[in-house]
C-alpha positions as CSV (number, residue, x, y, z in Angstrom):
1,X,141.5,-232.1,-231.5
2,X,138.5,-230.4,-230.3
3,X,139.8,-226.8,-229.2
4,X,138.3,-225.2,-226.0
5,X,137.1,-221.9,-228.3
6,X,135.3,-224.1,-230.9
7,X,133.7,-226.0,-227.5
8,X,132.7,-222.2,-226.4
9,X,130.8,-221.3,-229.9
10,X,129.5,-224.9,-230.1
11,X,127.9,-224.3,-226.7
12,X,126.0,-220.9,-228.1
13,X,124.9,-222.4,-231.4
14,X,123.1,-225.3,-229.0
15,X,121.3,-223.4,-227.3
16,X,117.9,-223.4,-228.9
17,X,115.1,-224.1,-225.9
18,X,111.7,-224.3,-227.7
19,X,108.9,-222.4,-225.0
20,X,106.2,-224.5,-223.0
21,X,107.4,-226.8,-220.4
22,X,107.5,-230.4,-222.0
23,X,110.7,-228.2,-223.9
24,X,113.9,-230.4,-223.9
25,X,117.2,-228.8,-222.6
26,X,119.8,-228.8,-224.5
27,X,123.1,-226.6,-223.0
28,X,126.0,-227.7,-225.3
29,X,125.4,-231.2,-224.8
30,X,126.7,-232.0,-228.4
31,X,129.9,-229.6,-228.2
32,X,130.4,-231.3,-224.5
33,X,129.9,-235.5,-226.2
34,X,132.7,-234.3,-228.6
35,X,134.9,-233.0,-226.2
36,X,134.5,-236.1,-224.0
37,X,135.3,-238.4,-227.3
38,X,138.2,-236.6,-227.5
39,X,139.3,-236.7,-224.0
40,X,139.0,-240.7,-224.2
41,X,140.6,-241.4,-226.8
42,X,144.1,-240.0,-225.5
43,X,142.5,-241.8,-221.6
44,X,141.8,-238.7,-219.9
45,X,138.3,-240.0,-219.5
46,X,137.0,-243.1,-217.5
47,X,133.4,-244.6,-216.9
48,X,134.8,-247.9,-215.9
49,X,137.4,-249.1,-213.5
50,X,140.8,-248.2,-214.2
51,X,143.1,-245.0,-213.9
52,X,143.8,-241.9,-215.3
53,X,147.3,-240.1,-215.2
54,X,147.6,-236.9,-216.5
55,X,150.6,-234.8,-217.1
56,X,149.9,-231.1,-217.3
57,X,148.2,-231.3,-214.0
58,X,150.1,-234.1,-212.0
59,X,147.0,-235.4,-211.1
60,X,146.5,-239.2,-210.4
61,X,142.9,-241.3,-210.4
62,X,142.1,-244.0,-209.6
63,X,138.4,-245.9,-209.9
64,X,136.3,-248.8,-208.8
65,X,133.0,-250.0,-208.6
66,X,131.1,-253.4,-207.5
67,X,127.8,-254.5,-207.1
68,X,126.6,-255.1,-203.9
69,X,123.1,-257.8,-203.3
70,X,120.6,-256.2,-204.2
71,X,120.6,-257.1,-208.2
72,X,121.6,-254.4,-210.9
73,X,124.8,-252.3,-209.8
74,X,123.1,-248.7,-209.4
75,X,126.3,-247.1,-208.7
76,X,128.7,-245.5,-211.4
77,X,131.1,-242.7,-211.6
78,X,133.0,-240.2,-213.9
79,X,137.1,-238.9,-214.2
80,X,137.9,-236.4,-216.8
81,X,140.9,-234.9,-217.0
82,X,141.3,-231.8,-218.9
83,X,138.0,-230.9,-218.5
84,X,135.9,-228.7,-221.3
85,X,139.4,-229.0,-223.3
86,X,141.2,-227.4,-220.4
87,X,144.3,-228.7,-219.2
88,X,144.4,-227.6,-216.0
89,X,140.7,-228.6,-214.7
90,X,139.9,-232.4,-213.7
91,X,136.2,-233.0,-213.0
92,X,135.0,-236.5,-211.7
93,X,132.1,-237.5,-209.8
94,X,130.3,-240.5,-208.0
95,X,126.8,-241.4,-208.3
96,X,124.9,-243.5,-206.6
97,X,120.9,-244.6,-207.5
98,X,117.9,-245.8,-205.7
99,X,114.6,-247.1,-206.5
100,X,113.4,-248.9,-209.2
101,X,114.9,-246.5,-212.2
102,X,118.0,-245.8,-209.9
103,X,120.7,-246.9,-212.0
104,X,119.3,-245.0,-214.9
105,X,118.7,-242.3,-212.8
106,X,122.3,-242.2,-212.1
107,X,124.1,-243.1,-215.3
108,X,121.6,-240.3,-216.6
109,X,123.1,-237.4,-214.1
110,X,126.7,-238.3,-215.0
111,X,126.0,-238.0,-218.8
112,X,124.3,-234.4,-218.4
113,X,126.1,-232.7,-215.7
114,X,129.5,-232.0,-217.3
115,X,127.7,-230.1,-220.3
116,X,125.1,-228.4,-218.0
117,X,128.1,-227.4,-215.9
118,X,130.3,-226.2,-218.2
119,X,127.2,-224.4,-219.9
120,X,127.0,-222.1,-216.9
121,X,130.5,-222.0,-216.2
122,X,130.9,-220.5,-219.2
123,X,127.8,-218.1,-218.5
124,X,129.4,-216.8,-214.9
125,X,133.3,-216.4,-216.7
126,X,132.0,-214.2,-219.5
127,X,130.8,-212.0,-216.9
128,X,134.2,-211.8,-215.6
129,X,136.5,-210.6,-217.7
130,X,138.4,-206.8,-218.9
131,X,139.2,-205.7,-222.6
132,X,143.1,-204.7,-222.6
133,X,144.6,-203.5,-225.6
134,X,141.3,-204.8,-227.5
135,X,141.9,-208.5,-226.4
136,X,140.1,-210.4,-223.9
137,X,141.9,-210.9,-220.5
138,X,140.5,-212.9,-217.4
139,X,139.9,-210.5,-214.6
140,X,142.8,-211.7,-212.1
141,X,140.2,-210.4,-209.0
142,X,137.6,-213.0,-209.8
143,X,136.8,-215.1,-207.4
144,X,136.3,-219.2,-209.3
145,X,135.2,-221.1,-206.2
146,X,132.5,-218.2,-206.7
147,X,132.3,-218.7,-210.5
148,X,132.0,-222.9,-209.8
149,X,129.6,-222.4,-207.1
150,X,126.8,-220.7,-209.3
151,X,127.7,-223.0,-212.1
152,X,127.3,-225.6,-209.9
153,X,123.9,-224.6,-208.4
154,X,122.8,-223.8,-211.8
155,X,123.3,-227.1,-213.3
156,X,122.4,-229.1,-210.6
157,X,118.7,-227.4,-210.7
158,X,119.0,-227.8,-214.7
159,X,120.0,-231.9,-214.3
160,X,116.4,-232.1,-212.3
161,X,114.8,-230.5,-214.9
162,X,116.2,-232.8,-217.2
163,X,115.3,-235.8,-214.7
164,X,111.6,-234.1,-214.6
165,X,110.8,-234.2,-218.3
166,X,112.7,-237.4,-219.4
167,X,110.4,-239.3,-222.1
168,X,111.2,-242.1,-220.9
169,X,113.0,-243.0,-217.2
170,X,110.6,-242.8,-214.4
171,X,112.4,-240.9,-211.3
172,X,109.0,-240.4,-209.6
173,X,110.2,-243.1,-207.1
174,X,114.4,-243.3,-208.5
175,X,116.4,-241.0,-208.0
176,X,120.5,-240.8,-207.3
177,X,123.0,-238.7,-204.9
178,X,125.4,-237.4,-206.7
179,X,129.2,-236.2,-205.0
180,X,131.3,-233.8,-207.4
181,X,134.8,-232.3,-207.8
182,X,136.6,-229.8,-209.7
183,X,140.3,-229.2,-209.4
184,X,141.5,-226.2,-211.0
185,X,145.2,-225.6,-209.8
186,X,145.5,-225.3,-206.2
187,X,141.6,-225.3,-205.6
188,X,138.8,-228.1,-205.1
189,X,135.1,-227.7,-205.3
190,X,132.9,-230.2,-204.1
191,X,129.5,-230.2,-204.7
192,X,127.3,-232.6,-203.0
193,X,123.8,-234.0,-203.2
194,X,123.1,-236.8,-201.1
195,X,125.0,-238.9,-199.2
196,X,127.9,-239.9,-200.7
197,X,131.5,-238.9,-199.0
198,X,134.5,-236.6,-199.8
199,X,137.6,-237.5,-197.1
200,X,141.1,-235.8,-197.9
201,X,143.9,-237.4,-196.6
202,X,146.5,-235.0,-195.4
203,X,150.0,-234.9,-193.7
204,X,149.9,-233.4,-189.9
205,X,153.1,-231.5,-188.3
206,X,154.5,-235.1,-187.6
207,X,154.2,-236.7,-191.0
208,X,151.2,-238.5,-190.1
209,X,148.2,-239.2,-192.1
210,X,145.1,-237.6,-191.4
211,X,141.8,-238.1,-192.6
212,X,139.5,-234.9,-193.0
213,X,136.2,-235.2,-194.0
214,X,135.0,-232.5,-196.7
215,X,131.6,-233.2,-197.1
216,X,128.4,-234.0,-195.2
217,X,126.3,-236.4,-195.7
218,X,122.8,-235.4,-196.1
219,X,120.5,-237.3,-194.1
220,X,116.9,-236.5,-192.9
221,X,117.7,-236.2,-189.3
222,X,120.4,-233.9,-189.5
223,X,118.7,-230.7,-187.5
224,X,118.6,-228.3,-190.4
225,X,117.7,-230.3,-193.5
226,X,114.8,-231.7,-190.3
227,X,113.6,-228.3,-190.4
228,X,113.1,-227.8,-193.9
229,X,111.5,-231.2,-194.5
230,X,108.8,-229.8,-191.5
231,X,108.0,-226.8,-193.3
232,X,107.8,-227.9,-196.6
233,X,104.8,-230.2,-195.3
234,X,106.8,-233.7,-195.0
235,X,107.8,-235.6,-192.0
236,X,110.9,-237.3,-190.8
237,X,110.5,-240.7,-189.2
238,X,112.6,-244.0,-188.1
239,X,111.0,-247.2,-189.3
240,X,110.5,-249.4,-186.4
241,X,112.1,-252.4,-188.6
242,X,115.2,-249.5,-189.4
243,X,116.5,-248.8,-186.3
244,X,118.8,-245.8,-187.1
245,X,117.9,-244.9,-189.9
246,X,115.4,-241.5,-190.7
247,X,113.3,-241.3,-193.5
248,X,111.2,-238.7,-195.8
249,X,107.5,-239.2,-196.1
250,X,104.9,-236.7,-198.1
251,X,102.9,-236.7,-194.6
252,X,103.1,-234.5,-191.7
253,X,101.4,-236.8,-189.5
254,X,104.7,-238.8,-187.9
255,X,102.4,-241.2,-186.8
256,X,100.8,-242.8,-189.7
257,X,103.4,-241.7,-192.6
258,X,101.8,-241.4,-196.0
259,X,104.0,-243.1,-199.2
260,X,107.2,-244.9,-199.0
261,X,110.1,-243.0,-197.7
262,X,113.4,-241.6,-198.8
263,X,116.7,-241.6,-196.5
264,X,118.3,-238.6,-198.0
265,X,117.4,-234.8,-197.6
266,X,118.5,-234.4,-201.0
267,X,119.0,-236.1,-204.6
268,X,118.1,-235.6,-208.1
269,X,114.9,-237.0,-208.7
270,X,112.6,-238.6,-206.1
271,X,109.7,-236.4,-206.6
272,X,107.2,-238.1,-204.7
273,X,108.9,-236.2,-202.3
274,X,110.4,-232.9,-204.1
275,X,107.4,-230.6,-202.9
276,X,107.9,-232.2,-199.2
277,X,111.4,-230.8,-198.2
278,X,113.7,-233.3,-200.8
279,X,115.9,-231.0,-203.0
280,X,118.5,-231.1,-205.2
281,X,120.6,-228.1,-204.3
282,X,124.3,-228.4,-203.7
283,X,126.6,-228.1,-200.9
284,X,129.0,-226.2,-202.8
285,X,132.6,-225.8,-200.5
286,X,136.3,-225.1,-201.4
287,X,139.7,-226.2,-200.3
288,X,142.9,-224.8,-201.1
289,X,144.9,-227.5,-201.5
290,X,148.5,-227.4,-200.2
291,X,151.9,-229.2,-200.0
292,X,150.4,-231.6,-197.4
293,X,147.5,-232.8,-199.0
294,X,148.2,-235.7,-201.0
295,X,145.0,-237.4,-201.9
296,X,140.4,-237.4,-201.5
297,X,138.7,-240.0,-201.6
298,X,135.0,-239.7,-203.2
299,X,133.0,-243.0,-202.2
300,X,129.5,-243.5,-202.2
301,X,127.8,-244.7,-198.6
302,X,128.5,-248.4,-199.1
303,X,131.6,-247.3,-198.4
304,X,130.9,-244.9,-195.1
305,X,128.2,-247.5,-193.4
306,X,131.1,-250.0,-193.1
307,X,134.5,-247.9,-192.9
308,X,135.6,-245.7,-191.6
309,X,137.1,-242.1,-192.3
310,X,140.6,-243.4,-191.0
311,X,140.4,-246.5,-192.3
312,X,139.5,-245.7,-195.6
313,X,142.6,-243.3,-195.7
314,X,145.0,-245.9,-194.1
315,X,144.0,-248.5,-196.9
316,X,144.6,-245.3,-199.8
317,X,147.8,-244.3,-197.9
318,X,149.2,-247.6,-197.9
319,X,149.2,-247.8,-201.8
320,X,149.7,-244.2,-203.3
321,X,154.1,-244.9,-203.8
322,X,154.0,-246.1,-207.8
323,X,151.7,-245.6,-210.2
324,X,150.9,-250.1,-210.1
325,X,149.9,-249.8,-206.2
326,X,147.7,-246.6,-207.2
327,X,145.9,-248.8,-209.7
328,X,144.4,-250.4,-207.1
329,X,143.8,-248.1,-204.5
330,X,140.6,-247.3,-205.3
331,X,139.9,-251.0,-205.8
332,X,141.3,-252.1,-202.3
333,X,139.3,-249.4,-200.5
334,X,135.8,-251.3,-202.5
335,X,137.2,-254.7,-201.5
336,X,137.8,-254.1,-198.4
337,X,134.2,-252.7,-197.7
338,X,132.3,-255.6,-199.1
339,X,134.1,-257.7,-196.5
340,X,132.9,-255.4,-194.0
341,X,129.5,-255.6,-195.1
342,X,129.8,-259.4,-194.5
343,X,131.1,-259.2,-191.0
344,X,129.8,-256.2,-189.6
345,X,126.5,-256.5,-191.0
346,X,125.8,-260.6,-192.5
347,X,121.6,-259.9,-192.6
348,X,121.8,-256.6,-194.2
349,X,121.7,-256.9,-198.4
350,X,125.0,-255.2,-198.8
351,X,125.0,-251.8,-200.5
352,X,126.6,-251.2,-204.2
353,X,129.8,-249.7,-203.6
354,X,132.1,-246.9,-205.5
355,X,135.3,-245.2,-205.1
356,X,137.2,-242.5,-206.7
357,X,141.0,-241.8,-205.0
358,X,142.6,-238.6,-207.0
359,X,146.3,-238.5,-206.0
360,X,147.3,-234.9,-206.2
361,X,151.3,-235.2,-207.5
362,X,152.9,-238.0,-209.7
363,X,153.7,-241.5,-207.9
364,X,157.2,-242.0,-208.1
365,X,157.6,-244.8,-210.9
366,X,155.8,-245.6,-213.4
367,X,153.5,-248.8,-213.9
């Protein structure tokens, strides 16, 4: 087994960044690959549709992914329980690609964020602890969503990088959004690039379901990613053949728009359009989970263009009793949205599709 303090020293030795910028970046990618190996081989860690159960935590995954019409499937996601060798932390993420390199794009992004992320996690909790009695305690006044948010920031700006200087996937016109979580006890941390969805699905006072929407979805038009995109030099405009939908260009001229456009305000790569108002910054935001909370959905947005919040949470809510109905939770939800996709939009290409559902106690029986 690969122990969590071996992970830690791995991650120093790796760290050898030649100067000059066509440098490769290399944060404890190898210590991070072995710690992942580990992980799925006692199935703590899924790529592919399935589930995850996991005792120490009580968590409960579940994943599913199809391809919608438009050729290769450029969605794909990540679950890993007992994350960086820690038994207590679950990180899992959805990814979804566009453009001609997209699904590279995106399977690249889920292979290098857990190491980038646990690099700087492990840079922001060394400055964090006291010395008692000559051992090493954790400083029980540290704030973690605080350490997760500048780990998170960190390695999102490091997985651009990476994207940047790649020999050899193009993201000059691919890139991916890219929605993800870390559980560590009674806390969540989202961190979200793009459009892709976080909706938690909690009790109210009369034992009723509710669906509450953690994320936002990052769209042009929204006022204040708008305002960036205007002073960065780019312009937001709505093709005449998309009604509804706003776009990126490299032009400030909303008249005749320069390039093709981008329908996100941010996502990892793209960067036609990175020095016109695109970034790849986080939303980084919290919860305290409590008693009433019983599940989130992550989904990508061929999920949220054809369902909705409640919906999505009815279909999750109506499955979560034993550990056989969870299996396919996650796989209803996808289902489900591809036959919206027929009815609700027939002469659209429908979208690739991905969900994650993490339960947040044990189901009640066993598979």
């Amino acid at each position: 087994m690969v122990q969590f303090s071996s992970f830690l020293s791995g991650l120093t030795k790796s760290i050898s960044p030649k100067k000059g910028k066509k440098r490769r970046i290399d944060l404890g990618r190898e210590a991070t690959e072995a710690l992942a190996k580990e992980a799925r081989k006692k199935g703590l860690l899924l790529t592919s549709p399935g589930n995850v159960s996991a005792k120490c935590s009580g968590n409960y995954m579940s994943a599913y992914s199809k391809g919608g019409n438009k050729g290769v499937n450029q969605d794909c996601f990540i679950v890993w329980e007992g994350f960086g060798g820690k038994e207590d932390v679950m990180f899992c993420g959805v990814f979804d690609g566009h453009g001609p390199w997209g699904h590279l794009v995106g399977k690249r992004v889920k292979k290098v964020m857990p190491a980038y992320l646990l690099h700087f996690w492990r840079e922001a909790m060394a400055q964090c602890p006291t010395l008692m009695n000559g051992e090493l305690f954790k400083n029980v006044n540290f704030d973690r969503f605080d350490v997760w948010k500048k780990s998170f920031i960190k390695a999102c700006s490091t997985v651009d990088y990476d994207l940047e200087l790649h020999p050899v996937i193009d993201s000059f016109y691919s890139g991916t959004a890219a929605l993800t979580i870390i559980r560590e006890g009674d806390l969540i941390v989202l961190a979200n690039v793009g459009d892709s969805r976080a909706v938690l699905g909690t009790t109210s006072d009369d034992g009723s379901m509710v669906a509450i929407q953690l994320t936002v979805d990052f769209k042009p038009n929204l006022p204040q990613e708008r305002e960036r995109i205007h002073k960065s030099g780019g312009s937001v405009c709505e093709p005449n053949d998309e009604s509804g939908v706003s776009r990126i260009h490299a032009s400030i001229d909303d008249e005749t728009p320069e390039g093709p456009g981008l329908a996100l305000s941010r996502a990892f790569g793209d960067f036609f359009v990175k020095d016109f108002g695109l970034i790849s910054e986080p939303d980084v935001t919290p919860r305290t989970l409590t008693t009433r909370d019983r599940f989130v959905i992550l989904a990508t947005d061929g999920v949220w263009d054809v369902v909705s919040n409640e919906k999505a949470v009815e279909i999750v809510s109506s499955s979560s009793s034993t550990a056989a109905e969870r299996d396919e939770s996650a796989k209803r939800v996808v289902e489900y949205a591809a036959a919206q996709w027929k009815c609700k939009r027939p002469r659209f290409v429908a979208d690739d599709i991905s969900v994650v559902c993490v339960f947040f106690d044990s189901p009640s029986s066993s598979q």
